[in-house]
TIKOLZA-77074 format. One record per residue (C-alpha): residue in one letter; x, y, z; residue number from 1. Coordinates in nm, 2 decimals. Each point is the difference from the previous one (the first is absolute). Layout:
# TIKOLZA-77074
['a', [X, Y, Z], NUM]
...
//
This chain:
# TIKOLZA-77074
['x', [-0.41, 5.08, 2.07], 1]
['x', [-0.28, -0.17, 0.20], 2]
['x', [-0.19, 0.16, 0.25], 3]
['x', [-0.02, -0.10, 0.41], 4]
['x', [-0.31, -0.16, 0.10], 5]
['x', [-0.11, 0.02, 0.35], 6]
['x', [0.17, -0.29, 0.13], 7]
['x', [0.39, 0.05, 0.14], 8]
['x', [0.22, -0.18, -0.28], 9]
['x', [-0.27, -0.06, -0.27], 10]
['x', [0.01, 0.12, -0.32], 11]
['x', [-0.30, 0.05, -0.24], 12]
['x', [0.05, -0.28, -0.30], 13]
['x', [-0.13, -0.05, -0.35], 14]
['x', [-0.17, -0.32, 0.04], 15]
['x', [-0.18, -0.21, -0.26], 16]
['x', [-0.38, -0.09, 0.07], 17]
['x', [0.12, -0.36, 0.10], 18]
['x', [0.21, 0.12, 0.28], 19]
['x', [-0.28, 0.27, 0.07], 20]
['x', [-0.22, -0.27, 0.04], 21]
['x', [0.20, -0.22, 0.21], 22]
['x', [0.06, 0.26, 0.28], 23]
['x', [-0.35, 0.14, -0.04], 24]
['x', [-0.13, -0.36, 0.06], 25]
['x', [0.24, -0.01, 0.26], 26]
['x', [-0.06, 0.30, 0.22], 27]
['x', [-0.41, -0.10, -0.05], 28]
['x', [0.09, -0.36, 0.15], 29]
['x', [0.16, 0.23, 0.29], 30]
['x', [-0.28, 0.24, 0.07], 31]
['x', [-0.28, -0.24, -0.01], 32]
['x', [0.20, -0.23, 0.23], 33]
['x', [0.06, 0.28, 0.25], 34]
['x', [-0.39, 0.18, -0.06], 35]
['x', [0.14, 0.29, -0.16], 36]
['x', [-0.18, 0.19, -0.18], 37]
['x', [0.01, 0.19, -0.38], 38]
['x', [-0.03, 0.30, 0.19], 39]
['x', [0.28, -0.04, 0.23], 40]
['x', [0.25, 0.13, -0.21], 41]
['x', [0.29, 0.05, 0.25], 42]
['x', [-0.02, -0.37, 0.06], 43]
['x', [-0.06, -0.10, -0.36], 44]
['x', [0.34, 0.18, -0.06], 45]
['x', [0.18, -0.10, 0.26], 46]
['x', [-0.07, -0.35, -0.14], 47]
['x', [0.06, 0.10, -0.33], 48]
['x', [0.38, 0.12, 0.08], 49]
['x', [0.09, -0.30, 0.18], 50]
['x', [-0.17, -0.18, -0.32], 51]
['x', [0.24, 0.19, -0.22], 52]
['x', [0.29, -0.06, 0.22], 53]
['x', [-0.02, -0.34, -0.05], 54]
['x', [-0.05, -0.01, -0.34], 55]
['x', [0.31, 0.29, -0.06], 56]
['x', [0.20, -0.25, 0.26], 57]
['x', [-0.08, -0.30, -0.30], 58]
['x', [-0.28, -0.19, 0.23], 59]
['x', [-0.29, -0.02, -0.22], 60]
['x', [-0.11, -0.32, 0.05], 61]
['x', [-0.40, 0.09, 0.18], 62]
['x', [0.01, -0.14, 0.26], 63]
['x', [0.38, 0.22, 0.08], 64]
['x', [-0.23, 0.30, -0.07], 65]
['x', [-0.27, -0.11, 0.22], 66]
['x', [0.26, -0.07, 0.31], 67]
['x', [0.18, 0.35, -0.11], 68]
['x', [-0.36, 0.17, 0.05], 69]
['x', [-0.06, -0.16, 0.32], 70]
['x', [0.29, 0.06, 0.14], 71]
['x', [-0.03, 0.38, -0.09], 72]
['x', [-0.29, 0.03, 0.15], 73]
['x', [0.01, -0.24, 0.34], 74]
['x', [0.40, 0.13, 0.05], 75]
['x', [-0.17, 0.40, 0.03], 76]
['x', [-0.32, -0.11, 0.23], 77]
['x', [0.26, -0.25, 0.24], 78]
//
């Protein structure tokens, strides 16, 4: 059984260091973009979950994460 993250209707995967890497290079493309910073972990999960989203949803091409992220992020501060 795999646990709940905190983002609604994620699950927590097991996820090679290739697809690690992808949506860790991903969400970092974000956050610089939008000035956010390491510390700013609400953000940087926020991002992160609408990352995962898109690559649980099969859109893992970078620059579907990168839209995913933004659009997580700009949808909450609209």
């Amino acid at each position: 059984m795999m646990a709940k993250s905190r983002v609604p209707h994620i699950r927590t995967g097991i996820y090679d260091a290739e697809e690690m890497t992808a949506m860790r290079n991903a969400i970092d493309a974000v956050c610089s973009e939008l000035g956010v910073r390491r510390t700013d972990r609400k953000t940087r999960e926020r991002v992160a979950g609408h990352v995962m989203r898109s690559w649980a949803d099969g859109r893992r091409m970078p620059l579907n994460l990168v839209q995913a992220g933004l659009d997580g992020v700009t949808r909450l501060d609209a």
